[in-house]
C-alpha positions as CSV (number, residue, x, y, z in Angstrom):
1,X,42.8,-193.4,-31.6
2,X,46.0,-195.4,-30.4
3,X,45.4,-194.4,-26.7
4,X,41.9,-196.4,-27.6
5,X,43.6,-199.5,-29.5
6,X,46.0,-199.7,-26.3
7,X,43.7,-199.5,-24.0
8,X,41.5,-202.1,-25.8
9,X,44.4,-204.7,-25.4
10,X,42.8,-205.2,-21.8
11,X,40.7,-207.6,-22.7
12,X,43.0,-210.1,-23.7
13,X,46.3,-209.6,-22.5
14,X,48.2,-208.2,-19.1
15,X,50.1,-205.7,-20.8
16,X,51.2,-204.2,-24.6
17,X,53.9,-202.0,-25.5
18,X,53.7,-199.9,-28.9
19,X,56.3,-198.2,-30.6
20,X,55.6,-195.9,-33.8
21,X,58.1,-194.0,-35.6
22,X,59.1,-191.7,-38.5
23,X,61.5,-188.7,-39.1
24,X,58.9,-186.2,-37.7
25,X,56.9,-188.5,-35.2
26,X,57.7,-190.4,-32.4
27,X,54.9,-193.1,-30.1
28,X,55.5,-194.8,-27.7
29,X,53.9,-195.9,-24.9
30,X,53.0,-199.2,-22.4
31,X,50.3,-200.6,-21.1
32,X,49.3,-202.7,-18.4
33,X,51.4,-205.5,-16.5
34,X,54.3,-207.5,-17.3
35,X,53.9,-209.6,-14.5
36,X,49.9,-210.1,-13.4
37,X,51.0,-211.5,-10.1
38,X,53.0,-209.2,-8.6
39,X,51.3,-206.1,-10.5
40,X,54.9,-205.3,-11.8
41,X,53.9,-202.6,-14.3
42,X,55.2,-202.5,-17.9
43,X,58.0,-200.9,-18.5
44,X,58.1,-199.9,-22.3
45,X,61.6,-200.5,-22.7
46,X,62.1,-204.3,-21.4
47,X,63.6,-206.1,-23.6
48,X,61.2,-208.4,-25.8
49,X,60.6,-211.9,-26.7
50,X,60.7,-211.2,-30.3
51,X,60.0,-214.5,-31.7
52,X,59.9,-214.9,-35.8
53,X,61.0,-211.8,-36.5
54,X,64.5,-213.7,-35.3
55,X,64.1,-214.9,-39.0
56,X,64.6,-211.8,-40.4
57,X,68.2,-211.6,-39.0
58,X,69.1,-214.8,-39.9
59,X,68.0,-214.7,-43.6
60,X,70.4,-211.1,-43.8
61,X,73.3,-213.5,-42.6
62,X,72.4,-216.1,-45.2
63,X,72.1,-212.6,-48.1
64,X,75.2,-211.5,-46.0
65,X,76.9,-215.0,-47.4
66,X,75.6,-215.5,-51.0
67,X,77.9,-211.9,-51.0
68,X,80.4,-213.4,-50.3
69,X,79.7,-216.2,-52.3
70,X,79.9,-219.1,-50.0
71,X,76.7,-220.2,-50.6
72,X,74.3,-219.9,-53.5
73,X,70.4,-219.8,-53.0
74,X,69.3,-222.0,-55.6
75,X,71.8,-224.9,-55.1
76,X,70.2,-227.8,-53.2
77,X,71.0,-228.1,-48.6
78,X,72.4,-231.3,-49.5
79,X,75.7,-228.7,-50.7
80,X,75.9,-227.7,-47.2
81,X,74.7,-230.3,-44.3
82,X,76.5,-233.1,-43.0
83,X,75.5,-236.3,-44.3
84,X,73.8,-237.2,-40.5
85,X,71.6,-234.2,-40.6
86,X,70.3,-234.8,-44.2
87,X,69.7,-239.1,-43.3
88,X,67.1,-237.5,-40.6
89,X,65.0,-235.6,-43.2
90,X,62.5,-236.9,-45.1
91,X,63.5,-239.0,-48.0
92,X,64.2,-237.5,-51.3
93,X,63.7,-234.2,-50.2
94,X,66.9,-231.5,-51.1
95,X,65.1,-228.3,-51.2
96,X,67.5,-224.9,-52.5
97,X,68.8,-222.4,-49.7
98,X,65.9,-220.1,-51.1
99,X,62.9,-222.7,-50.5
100,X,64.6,-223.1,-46.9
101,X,64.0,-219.9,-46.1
102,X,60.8,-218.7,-48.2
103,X,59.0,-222.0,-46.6
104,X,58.5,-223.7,-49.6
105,X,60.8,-226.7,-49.1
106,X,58.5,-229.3,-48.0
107,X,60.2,-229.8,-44.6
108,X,57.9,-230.4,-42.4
109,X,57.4,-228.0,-39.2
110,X,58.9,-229.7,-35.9
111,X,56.6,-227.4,-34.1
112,X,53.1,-229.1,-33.3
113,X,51.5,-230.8,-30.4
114,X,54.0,-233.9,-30.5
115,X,56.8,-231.7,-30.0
116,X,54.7,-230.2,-26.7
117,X,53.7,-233.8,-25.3
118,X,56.3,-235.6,-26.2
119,X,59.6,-234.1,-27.0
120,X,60.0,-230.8,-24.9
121,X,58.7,-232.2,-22.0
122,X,61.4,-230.3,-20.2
123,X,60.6,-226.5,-21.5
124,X,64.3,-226.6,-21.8
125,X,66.6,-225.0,-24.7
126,X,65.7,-225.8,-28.5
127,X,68.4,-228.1,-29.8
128,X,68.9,-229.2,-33.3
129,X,69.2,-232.7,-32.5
130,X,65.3,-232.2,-30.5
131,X,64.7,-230.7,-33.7
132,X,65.1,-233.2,-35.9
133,X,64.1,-235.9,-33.2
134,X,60.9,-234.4,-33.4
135,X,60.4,-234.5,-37.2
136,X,61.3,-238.1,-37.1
137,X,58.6,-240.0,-39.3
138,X,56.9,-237.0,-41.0
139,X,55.8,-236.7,-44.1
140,X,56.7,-233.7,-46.4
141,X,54.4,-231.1,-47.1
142,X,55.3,-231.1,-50.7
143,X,57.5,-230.9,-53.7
144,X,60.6,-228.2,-53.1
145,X,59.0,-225.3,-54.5
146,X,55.4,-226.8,-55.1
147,X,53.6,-224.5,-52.1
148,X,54.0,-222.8,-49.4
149,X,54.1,-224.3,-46.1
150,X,55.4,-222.3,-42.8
151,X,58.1,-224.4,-41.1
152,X,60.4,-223.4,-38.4
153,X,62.7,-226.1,-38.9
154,X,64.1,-224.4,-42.5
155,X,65.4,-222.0,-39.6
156,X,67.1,-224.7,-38.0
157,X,68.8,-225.9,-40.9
158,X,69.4,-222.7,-42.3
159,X,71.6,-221.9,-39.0
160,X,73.6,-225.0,-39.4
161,X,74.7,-223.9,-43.0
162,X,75.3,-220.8,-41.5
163,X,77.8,-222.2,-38.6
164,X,79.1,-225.2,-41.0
165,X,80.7,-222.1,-43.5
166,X,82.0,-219.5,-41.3
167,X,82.9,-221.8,-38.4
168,X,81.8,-219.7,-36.1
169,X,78.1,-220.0,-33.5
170,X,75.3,-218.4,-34.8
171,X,75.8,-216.1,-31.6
172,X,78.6,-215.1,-32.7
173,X,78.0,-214.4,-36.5
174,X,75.0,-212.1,-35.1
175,X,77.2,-210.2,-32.6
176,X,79.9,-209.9,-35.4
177,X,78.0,-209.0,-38.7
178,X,74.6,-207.1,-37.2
179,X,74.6,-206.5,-33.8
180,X,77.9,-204.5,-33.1
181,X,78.0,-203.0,-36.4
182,X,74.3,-201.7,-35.9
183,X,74.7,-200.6,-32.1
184,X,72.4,-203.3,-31.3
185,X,73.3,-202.9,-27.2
186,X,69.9,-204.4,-26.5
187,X,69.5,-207.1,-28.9
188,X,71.0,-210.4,-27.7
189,X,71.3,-214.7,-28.7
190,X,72.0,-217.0,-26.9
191,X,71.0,-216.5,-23.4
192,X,67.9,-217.6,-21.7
193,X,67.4,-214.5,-19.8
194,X,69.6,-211.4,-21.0
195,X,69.2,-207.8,-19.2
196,X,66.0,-206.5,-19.2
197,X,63.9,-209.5,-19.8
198,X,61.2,-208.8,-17.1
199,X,58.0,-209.4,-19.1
200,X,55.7,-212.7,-18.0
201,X,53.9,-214.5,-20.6
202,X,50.9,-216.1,-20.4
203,X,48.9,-218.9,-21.9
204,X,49.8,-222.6,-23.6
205,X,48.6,-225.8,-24.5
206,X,45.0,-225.1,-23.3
207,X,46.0,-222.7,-20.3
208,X,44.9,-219.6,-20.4
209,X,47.0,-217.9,-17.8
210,X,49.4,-220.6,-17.5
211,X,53.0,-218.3,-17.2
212,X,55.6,-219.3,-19.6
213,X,58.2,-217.0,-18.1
214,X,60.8,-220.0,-17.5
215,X,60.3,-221.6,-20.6
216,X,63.2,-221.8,-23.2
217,X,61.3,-221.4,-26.1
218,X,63.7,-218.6,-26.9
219,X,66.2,-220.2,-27.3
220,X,66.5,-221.2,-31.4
221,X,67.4,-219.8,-34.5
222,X,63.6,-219.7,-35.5
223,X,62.6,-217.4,-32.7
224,X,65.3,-217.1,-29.9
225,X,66.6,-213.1,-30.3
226,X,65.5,-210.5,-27.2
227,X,65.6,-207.0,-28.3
228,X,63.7,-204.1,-26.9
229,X,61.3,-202.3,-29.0
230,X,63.9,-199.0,-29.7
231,X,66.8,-201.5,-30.7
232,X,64.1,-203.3,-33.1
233,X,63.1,-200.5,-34.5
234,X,66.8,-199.7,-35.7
235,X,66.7,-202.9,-36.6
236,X,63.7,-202.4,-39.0
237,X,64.9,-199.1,-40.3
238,X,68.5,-200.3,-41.3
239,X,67.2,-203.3,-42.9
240,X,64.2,-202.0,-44.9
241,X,64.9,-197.8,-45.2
242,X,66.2,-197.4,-48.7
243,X,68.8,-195.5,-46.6
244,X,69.6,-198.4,-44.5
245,X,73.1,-200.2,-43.9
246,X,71.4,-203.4,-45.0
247,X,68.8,-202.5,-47.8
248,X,70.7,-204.6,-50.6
249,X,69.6,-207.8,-48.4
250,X,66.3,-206.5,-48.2
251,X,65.5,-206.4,-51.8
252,X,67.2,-209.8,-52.4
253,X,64.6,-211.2,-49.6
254,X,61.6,-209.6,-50.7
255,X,62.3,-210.2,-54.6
256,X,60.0,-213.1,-56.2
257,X,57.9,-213.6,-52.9
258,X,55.6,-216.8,-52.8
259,X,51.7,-216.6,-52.2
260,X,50.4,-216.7,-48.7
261,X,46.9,-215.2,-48.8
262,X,45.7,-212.4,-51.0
263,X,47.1,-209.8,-48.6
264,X,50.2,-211.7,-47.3
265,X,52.6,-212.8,-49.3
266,X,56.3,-214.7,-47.9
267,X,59.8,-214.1,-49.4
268,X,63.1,-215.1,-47.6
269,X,62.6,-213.9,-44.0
270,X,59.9,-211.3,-44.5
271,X,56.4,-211.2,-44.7
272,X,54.9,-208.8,-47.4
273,X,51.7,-207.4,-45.8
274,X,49.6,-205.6,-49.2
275,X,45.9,-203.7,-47.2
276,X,42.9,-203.2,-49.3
277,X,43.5,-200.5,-50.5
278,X,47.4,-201.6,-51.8
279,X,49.4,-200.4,-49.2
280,X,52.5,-202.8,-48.6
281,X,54.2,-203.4,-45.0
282,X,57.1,-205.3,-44.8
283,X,58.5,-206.9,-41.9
284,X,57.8,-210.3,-39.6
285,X,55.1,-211.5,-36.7
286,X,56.2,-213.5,-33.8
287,X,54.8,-215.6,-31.6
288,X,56.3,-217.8,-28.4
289,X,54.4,-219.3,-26.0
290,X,52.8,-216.5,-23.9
291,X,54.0,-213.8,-26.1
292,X,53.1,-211.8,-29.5
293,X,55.4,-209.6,-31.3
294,X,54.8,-207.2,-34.6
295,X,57.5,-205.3,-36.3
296,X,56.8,-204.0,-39.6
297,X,58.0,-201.1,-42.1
298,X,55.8,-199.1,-44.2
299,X,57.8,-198.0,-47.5
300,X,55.5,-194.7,-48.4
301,X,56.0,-193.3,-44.9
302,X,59.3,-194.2,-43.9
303,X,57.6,-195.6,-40.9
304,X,58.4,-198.6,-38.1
305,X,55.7,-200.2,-36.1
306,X,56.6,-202.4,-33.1
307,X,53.7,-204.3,-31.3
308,X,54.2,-206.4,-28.6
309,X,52.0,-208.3,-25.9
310,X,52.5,-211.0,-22.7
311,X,49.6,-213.1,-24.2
312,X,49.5,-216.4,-26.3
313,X,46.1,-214.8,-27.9
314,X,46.7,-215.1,-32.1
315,X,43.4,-213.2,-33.5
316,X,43.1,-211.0,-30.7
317,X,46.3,-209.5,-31.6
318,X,46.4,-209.5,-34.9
319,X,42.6,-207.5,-34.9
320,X,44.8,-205.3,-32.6
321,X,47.8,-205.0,-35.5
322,X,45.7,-204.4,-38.1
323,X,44.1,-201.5,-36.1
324,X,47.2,-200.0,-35.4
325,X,48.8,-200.8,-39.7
326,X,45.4,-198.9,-40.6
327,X,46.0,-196.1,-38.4
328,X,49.5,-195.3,-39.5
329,X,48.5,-196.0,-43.2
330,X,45.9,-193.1,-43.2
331,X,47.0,-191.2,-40.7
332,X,48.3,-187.6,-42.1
333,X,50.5,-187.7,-38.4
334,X,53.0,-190.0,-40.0
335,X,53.1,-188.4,-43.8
């Protein structure tokens, strides 16, 4: 059956890599080509584009420093930026540190076509002064705490807090506090093109196989961390396991989730995934341009699942996730 879900991936993207594993049970395989020119197969253990599920480190750093109690979720950003950051916000808008990162706060999302045709002209890094350049004008999307509305710029400001209190870069805070305490050798920030980053991605702005390999899109707090499928699976495990290192941040960012859909619901850096049958994954999608990453834990069978493929193609891959969620789910393999 996975053999058949992998090899269905053809149709819509060069190549896929799939990791699955528990205490008894180990896939992991490749498929394909990470690069369609040169016919460069895919290796299973490049490091990955990983997208949004960058946001699940960075809300651990912000649980990380409400224990230590330099911030506190429900007081108001306007505690923590500078005065020139908040001016470019919309007006009378001072969500709490948890409607930053639960995307309730009503900041609107700086990614949309403007920020493609006008401000990132250049495909270069993601600054927070393009940031906030780019959200010049915009409306809010509603009340702090009134709905939920997905916006990558909560990221951005969240990573400013972050650097304002410990004075250190957000490179640095994720080297100090979760990659080298975790063994993370493969996971990396801050560099446009670490070790291992071999993977071409393809399609954008209304080109199919246009190849985003250059772009820079990986470069922010709201997506920017490369880590190869074995290192993200450690990730997964330490953070959601009940026998992980970080577990006590995982229940503070899965407690009191907003609504999303009626099988998806958001809490602070995690998406709650509930199937029809009631079955709850936890974990994060991602998505830069040319590239589509899954990595998500299943609670009843102590169970990581890391999906990953070189294509900007959004319900392709997600009918390809939800094949591979209801195969682990009922699968007696991974009990």
């Amino acid at each position: 059956m996975i053999n058949k879900i992998l090899k269905d991936t053809a149709s819509y993207t060069p190549g896929a890599i799939l990791l699955i594993t528990n205490q008894k049970t180990t896939i992991f395989e490749s498929v394909g080509f990470s690069d369609r020119k040169a016919k460069t197969r895919m290796n299973k253990n490049a490091v990955l584009r990983i997208g949004s599920v960058t946001k699940t480190y960075v809300a651990t750093l912000v649980m990380m420093a409400t224990e230590e109690d330099l911030l506190d979720l429900n007081s108001g950003i306007d505690n923590y930026l500078d005065s020139s950051v908040l001016k470019k916000l919309p007006k009378n808008l001072n969500p709490t540190m948890r409607q930053l990162l639960n995307h309730t706060s009503g900041i609107p999302d700086y990614y949309g076509p403007r920020f493609y045709l006008q401000d990132w002209k250049d495909r270069g890094p993601l600054t927070t002064s393009l940031i906030l350049q780019t959200i010049r004008g915009k409306k809010p999307t509603g009340k702090p705490g009134e709905k939920f509305n997905y916006s990558n710029t909560n990221y951005h400001l969240a990573a400013l807090i972050l650097e304002k209190l410990y004075k250190k870069s957000l490179a640095d805070l994720f080297q100090e506090k979760l990659f080298s305490p975790l063994s993370l050798k493969e996971t990396y920030y801050g560099i446009s093109s670490p070790p291992g980053d071999d993977i071409h991605g393809y399609g954008s702005l209304g080109r199919p196989w246009q190849d985003t390999y250059t772009w820079q899109e990986n470069t922010g707090p709201d997506g920017g961390i490369f880590a190869t499928a074995a290192d993200l699976n450690k990730w997964m495990r330490d953070l959601f396991s009940t026998y992980g290192s970080y577990y006590k941040y995982a229940q503070e960012m899965m407690a009191n989730p907003v609504y999303e859909t009626d099988q998806k619901q958001q809490g602070m850096g995690v998406e709650i995934l509930t199937s029809k049958s009631g079955i709850k994954f936890v974990g994060h999608t991602g998505g830069l341009d040319g590239y589509l990453t899954a990595a998500f834990y299943l609670p009843i069978k102590d169970t990581v699942i890391v999906l990953h493929v070189n294509r900007s193609k959004e319900k392709q891959f997600g009918k390809t996730l939800r094949s591979v969620l209801g195969y682990v789910a009922t699968n007696k393999e991974f009990d």
